[in-house]
C-alpha positions in Angstrom: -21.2 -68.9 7.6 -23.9 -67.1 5.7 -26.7 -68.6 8.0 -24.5 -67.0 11.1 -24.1 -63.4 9.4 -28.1 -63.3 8.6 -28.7 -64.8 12.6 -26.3 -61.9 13.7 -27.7 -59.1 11.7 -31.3 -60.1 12.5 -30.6 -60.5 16.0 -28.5 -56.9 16.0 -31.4 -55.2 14.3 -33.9 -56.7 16.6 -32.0 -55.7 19.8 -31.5 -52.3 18.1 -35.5 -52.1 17.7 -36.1 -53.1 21.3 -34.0 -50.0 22.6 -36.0 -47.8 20.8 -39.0 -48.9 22.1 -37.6 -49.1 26.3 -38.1 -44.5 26.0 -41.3 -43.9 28.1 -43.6 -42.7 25.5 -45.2 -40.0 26.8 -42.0 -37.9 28.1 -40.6 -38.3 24.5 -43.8 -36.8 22.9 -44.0 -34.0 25.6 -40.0 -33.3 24.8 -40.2 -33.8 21.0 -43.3 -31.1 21.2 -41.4 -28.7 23.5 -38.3 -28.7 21.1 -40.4 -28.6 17.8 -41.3 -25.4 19.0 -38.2 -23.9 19.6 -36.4 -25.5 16.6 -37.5 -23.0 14.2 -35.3 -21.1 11.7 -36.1 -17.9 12.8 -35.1 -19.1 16.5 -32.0 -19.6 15.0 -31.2 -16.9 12.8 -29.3 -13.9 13.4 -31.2 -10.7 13.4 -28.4 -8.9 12.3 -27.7 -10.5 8.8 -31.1 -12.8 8.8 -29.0 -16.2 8.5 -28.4 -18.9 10.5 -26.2 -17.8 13.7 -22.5 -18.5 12.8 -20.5 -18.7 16.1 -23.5 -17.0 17.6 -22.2 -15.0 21.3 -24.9 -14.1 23.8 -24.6 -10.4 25.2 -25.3 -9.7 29.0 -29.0 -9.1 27.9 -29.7 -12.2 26.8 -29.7 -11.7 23.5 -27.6 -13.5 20.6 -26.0 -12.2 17.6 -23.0 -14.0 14.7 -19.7 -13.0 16.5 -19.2 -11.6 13.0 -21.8 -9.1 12.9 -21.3 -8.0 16.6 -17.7 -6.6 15.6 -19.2 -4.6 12.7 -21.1 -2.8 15.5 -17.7 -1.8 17.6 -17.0 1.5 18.3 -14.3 3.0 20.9 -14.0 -0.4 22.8 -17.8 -1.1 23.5 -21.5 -1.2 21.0 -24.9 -0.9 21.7 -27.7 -4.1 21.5 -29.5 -4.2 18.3 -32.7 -5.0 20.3 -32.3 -3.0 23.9 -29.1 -0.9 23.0 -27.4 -1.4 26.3 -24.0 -0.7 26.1 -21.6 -3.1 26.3 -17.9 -3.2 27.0 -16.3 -5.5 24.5 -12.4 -4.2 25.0 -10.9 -7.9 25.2 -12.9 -8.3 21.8 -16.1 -10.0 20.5 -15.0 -13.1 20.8 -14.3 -13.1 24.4 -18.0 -12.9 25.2 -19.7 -15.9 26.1 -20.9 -18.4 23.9 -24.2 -19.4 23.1 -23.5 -22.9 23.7 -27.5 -24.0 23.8 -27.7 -22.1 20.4 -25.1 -24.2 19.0 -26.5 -27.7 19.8 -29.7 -26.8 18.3 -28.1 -25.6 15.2 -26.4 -29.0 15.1 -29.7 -30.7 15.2 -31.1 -28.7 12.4 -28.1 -28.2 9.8 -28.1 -31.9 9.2 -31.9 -31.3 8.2 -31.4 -29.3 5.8 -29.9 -31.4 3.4 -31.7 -33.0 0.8 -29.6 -35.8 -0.2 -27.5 -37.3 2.5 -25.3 -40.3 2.0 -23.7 -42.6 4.3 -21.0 -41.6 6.4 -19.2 -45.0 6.5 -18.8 -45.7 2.5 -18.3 -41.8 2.0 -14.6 -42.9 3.4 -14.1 -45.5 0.8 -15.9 -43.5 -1.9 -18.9 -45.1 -2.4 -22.1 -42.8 -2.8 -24.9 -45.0 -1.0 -28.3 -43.5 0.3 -28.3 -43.2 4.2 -31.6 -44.7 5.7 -30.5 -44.3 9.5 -28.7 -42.3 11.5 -26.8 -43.4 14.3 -27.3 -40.9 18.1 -23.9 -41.6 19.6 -21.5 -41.4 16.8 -23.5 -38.9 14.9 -23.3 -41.0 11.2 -25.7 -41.5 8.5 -25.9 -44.8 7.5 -26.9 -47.0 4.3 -29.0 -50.1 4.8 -25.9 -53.0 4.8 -23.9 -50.3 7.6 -26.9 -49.5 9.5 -27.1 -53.6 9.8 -23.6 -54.0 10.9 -23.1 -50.9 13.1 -25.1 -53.3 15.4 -22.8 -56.1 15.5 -19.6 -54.7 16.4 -18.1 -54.4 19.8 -17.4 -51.1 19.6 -20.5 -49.6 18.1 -23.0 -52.6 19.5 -24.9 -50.1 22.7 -24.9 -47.2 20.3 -28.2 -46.0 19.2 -29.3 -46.2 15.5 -33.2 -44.2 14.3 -34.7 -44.3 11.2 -33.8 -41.7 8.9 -37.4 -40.5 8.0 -38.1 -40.7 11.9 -34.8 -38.5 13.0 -35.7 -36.0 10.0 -39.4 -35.5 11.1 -38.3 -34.3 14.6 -39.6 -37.5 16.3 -36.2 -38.0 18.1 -34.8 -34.4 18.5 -35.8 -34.8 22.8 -33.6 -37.8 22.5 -30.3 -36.3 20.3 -30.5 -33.2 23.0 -30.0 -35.7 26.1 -26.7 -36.6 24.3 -25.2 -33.7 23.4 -22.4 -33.0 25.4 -20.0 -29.6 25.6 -16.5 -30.0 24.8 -13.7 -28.8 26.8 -12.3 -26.0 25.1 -8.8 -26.9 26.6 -9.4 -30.7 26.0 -11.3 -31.0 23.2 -12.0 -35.0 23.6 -13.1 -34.6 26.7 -16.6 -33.7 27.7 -18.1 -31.0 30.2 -19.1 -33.4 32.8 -18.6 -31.7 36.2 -19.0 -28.0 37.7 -16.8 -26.0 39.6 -18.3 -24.0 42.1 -15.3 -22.2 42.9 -14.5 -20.8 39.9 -18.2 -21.0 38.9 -17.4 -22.9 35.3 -18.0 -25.9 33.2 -15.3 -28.6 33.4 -13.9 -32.1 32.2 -12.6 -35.0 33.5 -8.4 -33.7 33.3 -9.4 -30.2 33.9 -11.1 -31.5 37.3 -7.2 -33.6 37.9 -5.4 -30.5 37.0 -6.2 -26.8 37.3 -9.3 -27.4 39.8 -8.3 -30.2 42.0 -8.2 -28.2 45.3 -11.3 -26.5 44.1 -15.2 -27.6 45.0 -16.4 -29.5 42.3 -19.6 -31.7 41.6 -21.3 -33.5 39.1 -23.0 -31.8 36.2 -26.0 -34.0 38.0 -25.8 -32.0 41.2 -24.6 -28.7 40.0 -27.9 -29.0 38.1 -30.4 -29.7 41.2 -28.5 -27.3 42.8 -28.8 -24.2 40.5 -32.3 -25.2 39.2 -34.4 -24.5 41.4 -32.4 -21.1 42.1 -32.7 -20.4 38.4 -37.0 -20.8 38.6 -37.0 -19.1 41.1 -35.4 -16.4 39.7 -38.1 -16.9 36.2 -40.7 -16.8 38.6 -39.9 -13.8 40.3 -39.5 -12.4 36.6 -43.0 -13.1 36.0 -44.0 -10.8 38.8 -42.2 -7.8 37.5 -43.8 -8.5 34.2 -47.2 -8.7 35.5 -46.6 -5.0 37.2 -45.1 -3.8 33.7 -48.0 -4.9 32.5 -50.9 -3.0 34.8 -48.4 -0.2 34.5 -48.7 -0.3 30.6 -52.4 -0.1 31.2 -52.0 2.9 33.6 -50.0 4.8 31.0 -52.2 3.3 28.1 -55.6 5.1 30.6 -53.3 8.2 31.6 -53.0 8.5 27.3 -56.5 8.5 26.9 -57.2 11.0 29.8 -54.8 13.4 28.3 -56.6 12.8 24.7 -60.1 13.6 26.4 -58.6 16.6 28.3 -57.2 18.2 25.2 -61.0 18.1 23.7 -62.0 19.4 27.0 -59.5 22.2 27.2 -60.0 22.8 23.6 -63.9 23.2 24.1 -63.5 25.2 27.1 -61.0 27.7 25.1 -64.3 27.8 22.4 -66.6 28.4 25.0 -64.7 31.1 26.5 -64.0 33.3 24.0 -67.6 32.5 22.5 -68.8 33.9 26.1 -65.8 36.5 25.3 -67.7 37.7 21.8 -70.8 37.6 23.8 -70.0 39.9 26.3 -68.4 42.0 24.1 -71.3 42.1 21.2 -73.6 42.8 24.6 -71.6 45.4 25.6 -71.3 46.7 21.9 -75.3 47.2 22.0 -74.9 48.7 25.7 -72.3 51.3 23.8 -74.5 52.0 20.9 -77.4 52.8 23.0 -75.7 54.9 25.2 -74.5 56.4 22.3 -77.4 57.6 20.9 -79.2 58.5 23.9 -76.0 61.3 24.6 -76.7 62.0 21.0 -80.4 62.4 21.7 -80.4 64.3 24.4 -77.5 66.7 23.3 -79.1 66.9 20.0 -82.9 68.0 21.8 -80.9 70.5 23.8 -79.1 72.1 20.6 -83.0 71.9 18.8 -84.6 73.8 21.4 -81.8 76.1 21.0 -82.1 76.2 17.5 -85.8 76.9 17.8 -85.7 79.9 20.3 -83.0 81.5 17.7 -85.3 80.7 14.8 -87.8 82.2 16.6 -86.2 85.7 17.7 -84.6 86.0 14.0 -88.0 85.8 12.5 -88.9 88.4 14.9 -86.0 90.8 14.1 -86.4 90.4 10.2 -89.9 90.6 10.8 -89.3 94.4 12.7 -87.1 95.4 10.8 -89.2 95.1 7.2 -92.0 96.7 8.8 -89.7 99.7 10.6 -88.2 100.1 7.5 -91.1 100.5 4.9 -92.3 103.2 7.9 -89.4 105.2 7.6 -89.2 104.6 3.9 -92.6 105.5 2.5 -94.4 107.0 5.9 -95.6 110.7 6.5 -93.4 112.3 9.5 -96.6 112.7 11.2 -97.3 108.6 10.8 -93.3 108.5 11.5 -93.6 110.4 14.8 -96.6 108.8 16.0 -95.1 105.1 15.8 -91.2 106.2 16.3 -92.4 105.1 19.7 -93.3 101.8 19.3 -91.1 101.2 17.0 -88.0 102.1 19.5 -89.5 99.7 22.3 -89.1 96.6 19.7 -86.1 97.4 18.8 -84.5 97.8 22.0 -86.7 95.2 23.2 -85.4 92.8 20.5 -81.5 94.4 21.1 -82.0 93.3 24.5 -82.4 89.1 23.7 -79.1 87.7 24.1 -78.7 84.3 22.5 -77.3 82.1 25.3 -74.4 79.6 24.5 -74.2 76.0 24.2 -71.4 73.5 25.4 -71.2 71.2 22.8 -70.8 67.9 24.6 -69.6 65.3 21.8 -69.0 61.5 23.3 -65.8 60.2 22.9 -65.0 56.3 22.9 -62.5 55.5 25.3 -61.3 51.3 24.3 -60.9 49.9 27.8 -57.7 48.0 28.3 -56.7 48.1 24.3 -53.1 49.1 25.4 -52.8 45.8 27.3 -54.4 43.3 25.2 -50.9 42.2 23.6 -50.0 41.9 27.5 -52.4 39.5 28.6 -52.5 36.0 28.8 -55.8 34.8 28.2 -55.3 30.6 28.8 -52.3 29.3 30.9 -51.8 25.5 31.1 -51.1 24.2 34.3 -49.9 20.6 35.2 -51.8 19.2 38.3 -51.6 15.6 40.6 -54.3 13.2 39.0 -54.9 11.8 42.8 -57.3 9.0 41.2 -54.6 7.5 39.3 -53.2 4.3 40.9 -49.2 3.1 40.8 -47.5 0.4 42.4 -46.2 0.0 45.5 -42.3 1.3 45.1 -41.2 -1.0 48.2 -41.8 -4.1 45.7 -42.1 -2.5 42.7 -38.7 -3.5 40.5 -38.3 -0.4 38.0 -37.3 3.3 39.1 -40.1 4.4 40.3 -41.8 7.1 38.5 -43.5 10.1 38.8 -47.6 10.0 38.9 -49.6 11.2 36.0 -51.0 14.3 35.6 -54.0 16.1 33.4 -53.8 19.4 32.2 -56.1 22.0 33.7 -57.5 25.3 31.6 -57.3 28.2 34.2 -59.0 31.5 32.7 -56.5 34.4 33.4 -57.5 38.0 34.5 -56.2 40.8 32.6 -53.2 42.3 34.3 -50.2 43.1 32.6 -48.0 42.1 35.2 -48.6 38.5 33.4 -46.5 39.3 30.5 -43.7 40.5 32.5 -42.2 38.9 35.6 -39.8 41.6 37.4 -38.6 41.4 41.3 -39.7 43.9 43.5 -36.5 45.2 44.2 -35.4 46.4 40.7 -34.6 49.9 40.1 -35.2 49.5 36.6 -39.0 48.9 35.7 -39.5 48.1 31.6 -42.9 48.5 30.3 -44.0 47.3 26.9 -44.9 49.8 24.1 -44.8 48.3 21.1 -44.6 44.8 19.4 -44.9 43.3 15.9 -44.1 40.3 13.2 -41.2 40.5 11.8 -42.7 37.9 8.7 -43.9 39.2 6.0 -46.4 38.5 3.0 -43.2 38.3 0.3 -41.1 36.7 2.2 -40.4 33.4 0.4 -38.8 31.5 3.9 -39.7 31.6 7.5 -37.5 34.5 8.6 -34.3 34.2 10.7 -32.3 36.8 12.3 -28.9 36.5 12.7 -28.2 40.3 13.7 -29.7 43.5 15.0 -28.7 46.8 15.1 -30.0 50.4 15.9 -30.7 52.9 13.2 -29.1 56.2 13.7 -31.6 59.4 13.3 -34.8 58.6 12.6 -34.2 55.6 14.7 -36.0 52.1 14.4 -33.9 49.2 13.9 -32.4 47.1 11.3 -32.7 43.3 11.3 -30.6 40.4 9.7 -33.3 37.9 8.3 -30.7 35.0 7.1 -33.5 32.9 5.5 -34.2 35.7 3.5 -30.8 36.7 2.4 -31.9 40.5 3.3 -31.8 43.4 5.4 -35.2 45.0 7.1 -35.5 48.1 8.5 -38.5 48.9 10.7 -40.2 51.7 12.3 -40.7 51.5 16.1 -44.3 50.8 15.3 -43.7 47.9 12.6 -43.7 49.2 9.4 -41.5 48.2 7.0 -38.9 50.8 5.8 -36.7 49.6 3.7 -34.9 46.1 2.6 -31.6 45.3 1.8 -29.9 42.5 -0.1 -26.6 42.2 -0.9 -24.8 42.0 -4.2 -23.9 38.5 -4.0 -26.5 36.1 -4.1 -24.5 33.3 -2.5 -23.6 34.9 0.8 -26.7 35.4 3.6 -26.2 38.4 6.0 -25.2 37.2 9.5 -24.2 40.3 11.8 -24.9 44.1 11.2 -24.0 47.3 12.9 -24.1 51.0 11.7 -20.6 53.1 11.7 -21.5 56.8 11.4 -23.1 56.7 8.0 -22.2 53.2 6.9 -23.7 49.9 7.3 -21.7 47.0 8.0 -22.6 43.7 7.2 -21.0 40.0 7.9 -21.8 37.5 5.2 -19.7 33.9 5.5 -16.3 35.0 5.5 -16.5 38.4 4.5 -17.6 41.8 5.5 -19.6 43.9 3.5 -19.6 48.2 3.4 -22.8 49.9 1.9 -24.8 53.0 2.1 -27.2 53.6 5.4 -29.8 53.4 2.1 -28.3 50.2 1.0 -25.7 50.9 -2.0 -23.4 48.9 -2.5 -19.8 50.6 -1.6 -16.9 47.7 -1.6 -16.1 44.2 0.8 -13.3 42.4 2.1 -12.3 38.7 3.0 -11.9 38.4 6.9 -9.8 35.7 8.3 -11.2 32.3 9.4 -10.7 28.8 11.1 -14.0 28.2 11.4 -15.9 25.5 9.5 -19.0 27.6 9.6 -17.8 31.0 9.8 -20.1 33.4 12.0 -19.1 37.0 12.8 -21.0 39.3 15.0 -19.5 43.0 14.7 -20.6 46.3 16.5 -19.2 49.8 15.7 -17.2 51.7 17.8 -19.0 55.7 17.0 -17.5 56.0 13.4 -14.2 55.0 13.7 -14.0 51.5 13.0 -16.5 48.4 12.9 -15.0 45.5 15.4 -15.1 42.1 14.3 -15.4 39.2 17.1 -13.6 36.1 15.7 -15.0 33.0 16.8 -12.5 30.1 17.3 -9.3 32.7 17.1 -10.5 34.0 20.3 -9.9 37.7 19.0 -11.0 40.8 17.6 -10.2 42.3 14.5 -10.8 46.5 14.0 -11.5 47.6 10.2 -12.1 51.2 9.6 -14.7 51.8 6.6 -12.6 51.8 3.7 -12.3 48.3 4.9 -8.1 49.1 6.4 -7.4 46.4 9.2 -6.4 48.9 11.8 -5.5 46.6 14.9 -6.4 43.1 16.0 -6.8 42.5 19.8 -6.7 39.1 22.0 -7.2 39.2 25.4 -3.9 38.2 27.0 -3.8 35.1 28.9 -7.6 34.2 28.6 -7.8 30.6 26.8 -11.1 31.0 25.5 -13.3 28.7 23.1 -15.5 30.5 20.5 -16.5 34.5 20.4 -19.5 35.4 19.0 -21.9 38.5 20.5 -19.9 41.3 20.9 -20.2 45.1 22.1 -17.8 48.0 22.5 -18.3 51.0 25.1 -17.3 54.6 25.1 -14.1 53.5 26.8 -12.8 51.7 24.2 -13.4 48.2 26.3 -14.7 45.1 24.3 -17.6 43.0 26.0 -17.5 39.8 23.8 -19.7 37.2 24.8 -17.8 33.4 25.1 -20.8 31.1 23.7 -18.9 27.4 23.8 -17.6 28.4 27.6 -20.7 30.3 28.4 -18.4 33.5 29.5 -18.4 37.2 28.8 -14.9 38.5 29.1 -14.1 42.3 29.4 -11.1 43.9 28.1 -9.2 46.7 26.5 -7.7 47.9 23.1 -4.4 46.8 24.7 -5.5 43.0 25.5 -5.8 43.6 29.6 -8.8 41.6 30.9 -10.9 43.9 32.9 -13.0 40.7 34.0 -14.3 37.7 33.5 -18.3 37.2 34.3 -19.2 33.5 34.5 -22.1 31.5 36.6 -19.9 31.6 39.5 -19.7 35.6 39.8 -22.7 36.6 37.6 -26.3 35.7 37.4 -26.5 34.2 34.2 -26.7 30.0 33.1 -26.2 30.5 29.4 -25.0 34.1 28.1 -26.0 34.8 24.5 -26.8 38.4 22.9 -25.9 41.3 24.3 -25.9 45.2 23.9 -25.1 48.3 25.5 -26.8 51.5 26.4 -25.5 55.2 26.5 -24.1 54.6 29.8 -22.4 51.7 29.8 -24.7 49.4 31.2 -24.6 46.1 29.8 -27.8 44.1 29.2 -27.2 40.4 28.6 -30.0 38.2 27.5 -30.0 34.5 29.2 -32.2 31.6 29.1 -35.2 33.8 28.8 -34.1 36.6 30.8 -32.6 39.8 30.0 -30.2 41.0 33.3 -28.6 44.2 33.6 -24.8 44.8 34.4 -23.1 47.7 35.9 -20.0 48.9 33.5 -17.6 46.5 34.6 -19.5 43.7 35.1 -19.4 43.0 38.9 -22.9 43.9 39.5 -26.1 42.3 37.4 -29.6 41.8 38.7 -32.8 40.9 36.0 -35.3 43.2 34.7 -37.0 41.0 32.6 -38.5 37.3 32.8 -40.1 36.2 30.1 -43.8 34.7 31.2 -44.6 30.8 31.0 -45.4 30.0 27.2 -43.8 33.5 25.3 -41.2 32.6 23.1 -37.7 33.7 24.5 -35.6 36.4 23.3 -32.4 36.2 21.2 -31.2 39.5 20.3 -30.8 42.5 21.6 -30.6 46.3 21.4 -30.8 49.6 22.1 -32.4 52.0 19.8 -31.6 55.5 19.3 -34.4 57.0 21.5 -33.3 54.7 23.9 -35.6 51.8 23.8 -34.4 48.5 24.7 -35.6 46.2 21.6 -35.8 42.1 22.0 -36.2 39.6 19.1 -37.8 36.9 20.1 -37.7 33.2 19.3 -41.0 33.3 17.5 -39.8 36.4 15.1 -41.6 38.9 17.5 -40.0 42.4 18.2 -40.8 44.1 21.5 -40.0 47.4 22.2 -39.8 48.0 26.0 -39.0 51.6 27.5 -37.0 52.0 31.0 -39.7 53.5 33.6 
């Protein structure tokens, strides 16, 4: 009986050996290589939480993430790809995407690698703790020497295939384990996903093929595979091509990179070289001046010499008479008297007779050609032309949107003209022509300055500015000095909006609204109302009856007299509006508040009747934001870098001023006492234009 058992074992261990010996060597090593490759942890591991994928589901980007960490990154129904952040729709939930079936059998090759110790499967049942030295391909157990034996002479496990232990760890037989695996049905979990439906396009088993898709077109796993192969590399391949274009395209952009790096240097040495030629010309023309200069001076001063020297001349001769006439009549005899009285008369009348002739002064004066304009002209404007040399794909075959070609900046020197600074259409009435402009920094400021409000002084006129990052109030002269500042008396609170009632100043600082002095003292405040998160009041004056108070999200406007009394607050009936902000108040008593959130300037009266409503549909304007009035009502609106002009009540508006490529746009506006309309630019620039 003993002899039998050894036979048997020996002859089940021997058969076992031949078996692994029948796989054709060289596709094995090829295999074993390929997957080696790709079995690596960081293949496997989620780049989400960094571990090993846990019921890993594949996004319609190809990419694979732990179901787990996908629904972390759900928001509204749908999230964005770690990697490529394409939205996708996840509304039935994460885990009805697809699963990453491939993923999952290569985990199951490498989780049983990563332990240390293993035991056999077959005494772990009847708890015995024996050292595996095989492992067995079909039913997936680790076996001890005396099982690994025996699993050969069974009926049931006799054509299964048993490795070595060392061999199956080391990879050697990873191409082998991968030609088993098989998918499991997830409605029949026994079964195997042996065939494909082509109607339903899906993975089936053996009942579901009986049942649900018997009418359907099925095939073998074995012929869906030739089938959809080929289609599949076909697909790859074509994939190759649209990488190879990406990839000359890369180059183009990386070239069309280094052109725009070489013509910055260029453009930045041709700005050098211009104004170096600049200084030259005007250092030559400084010597021209100086010469001319003193040649004027020469000649003028030669002319004034000779003068000089004919009236030096005749004034020697008169003192010189004169002495001698007078020591004749002084100590002469009348008979020496008498006898020269003669001569004497013709030099004196002679000398009487010389009148000295006058000169015209002629002093030079320097006249500074085209030193009114120089804050008008733009020297260098950049200008963004076709780079014909540059080379792009073919769009007919080319995969991507297709794009636009490069271009290279080009440096064109500009003439001096003034019409460069200010783009109006010919057929405008209204002509504005620069006459001042200036910083509003200055050297104490501690922040970059940022105004918030603007408002016209009364009298001596200039204007007074809001600076926010400051926490304090400027006043400057039409020529840019700097007049006066304000702060106010609480240190928490920035000024936001200004205006001038009569002889108070008004300010709007968070949620309140501040009285003082025109010279800044302090005379009392008061808490408006607010829904607003971030509070924001613009205000305006109406004369010196009241300072109104446009109320942002109420949609409103509130009217405080200067002893800070709420008089009246006014809504415009019917009008659903979003947020007010810029407002102004004409000699009618009509409120022109500017809508900022629905891009709107509504028109109405002390009584809440809407007078109109200007919009991009009836008005020129895209985006509305400060605006002002002037003594007769017109309303000037600045917009996107334009400031347009409106009749009254609103129907009419046509531009009269465009801001020129590369000057910072304007954001606030006024008009000043003498009349001026004032801009605040972007840049912290104040121009004063007058109407021509």
């Amino acid at each position: 009986m003993c002899l039998y058992m050894v036979s048997m074992l020996s002859h089940c261990s021997a058969s076992t050996r031949g078996r692994a010996v029948d796989q054709n060597p060289v596709t094995m090593t090829q295999r074993t290589t390929q997957l080696s490759e790709v079995l690596r942890e960081d293949y496997l591991s989620c780049k989400i939480c960094y571990e090993l994928f846990r019921t890993p589901k594949l996004l319609p980007c190809l990419h694979t993430y732990c179901q787990q960490c996908l629904e972390q990154l759900v928001t509204k129904g749908s999230l964005n790809c770690p990697e490529c952040r394409i939205k996708v729709s996840v509304k039935d939930g994460v885990k009805n995407l697809k699963s990453n079936f491939f993923i999952n059998s290569l985990l199951e090759l490498l989780q049983p690698k990563q332990t240390n110790d293993l035991e056999c499967s077959v005494c772990a049942t009847a708890k015995k703790h024996l050292t595996a030295v095989s492992r067995c391909l079909d039913c997936h157990d680790f076996l001890c020497q005396s099982c690994s034996l025996g699993h050969g002479c069974s009926r049931a496990t006799i054509s299964h295939r048993v490795v070595d232990l060392k061999e199956f760890l080391n990879g050697q037989h990873d191409a082998e384990v991968r030609s088993r695996q098989e998918m499991s049905c997830l409605d029949h979990s026994q079964e195997p996903l042996r065939f494909f439906c082509d109607t339903c396009n899906s993975l089936i088993c053996r009942d579901c093929r009986l049942l649900g898709h018997f009418q359907h077109q099925v095939m073998s796993m074995a012929d869906a595979i030739k089938k959809k192969k080929p289609e599949v590399n076909q697909l790859i391949e074509g994939l190759g091509s649209n990488i190879l274009k990406i990839t000359q395209r890369k180059e183009e952009v990386t070239e069309s990179l280094g052109i725009l790096s070489r013509t910055t240097k260029t453009i930045k040495a041709n700005i050098v070289s211009y104004i170096d030629e600049a200084t030259a010309l005007l250092q030559s023309q400084k010597e021209v001046a100086f010469k001319e200069v003193d040649d004027i001076i020469e000649k003028e001063s030669a002319a004034l010499l000779l003068v000089k020297g004919e009236l030096d001349s005749q004034w020697d001769k008169a003192v010189s008479c004169r002495e001698f006439s007078q020591k004749i009549m002084d100590v002469g005899s009348d008979s020496e008297i008498m006898s020269l009285e003669e001569v004497m008369r013709e030099r004196i009348q002679e000398l009487q007779s010389f009148m000295p002739q006058k000169q015209k002064l002629r002093i030079p004066d320097l006249v500074l050609g085209g030193k009114e304009i120089l804050p008008q002209i733009q020297f260098f404007r950049l200008e963004l032309v076709k780079n014909d040399s540059a080379t792009h794909p073919d769009s007919a075959s080319w995969s991507l949107p297709a794009e636009k070609p490069s271009s290279a900046l080009t440096l064109e020197m500009c003439e001096a003209s003034p019409t460069q600074h200010e783009v109006l259409p010919p057929k405008d009435n209204v002509i504005l022509r620069l006459v001042s402009s200036f910083d509003v920094e200055q050297e104490e400021d501690d922040y970059q300055p940022k105004i918030t409000g603007i408002a016209a002084f009364p009298g001596a006129g200039g204007i007074l500015l809001a600076d926010q990052n400051n926490d304090e109030i400027k006043r400057f002269s039409m020529n840019g000095d700097l007049r006066r500042t304000i702060t106010l008396n609480d240190s928490d609170l920035s000024p936001c909006s200004i205006a001038v009632c009569g002889n108070t100043l008004a300010c709007s600082a968070n949620n309140y609204l501040f009285f003082m002095t025109l010279g800044g003292s302090y005379l009392h405040k008061l808490k408006l109302r607010s829904n607003q998160d971030d509070p924001q009041y613009a205000i305006t004056a109406y004369s010196s009856q009241y300072v109104a108070v446009s109320e942002g999200t109420l949609c409103s406007v509130s009217l405080y007299n200067t002893k800070g009394e709420c008089l009246e607050r006014v809504r415009p009936r019917g009008y659903q509006g979003v947020k007010f902000l810029f407002i102004a108040v004409n000699q009618n008593e009509e409120f022109i508040v500017c809508d900022v959130a629905k891009q709107e300037i509504v028109i109405f009266n002390r009584s809440g009747d809407i007078i109109h409503i200007m919009n991009s549909s009836n008005s020129p304007f895209s985006r509305p934001f400060s605006l002002c009035l002037n003594s007769s009502n017109l309303i000037f609106v600045v917009d996107d870098g334009r400031v347009i002009q409106f009749s009254e009540n609103g129907m009419d508006g046509k531009v009269v001023l465009s801001t020129a490529p590369g000057e910072s746009r304007p954001r606030m506006i006024v008009i000043d006492s003498g009349g001026h309309l004032v801009l605040v630019a972007k840049d912290n620039y104040v121009r004063y234009y007058e109407f021509m």
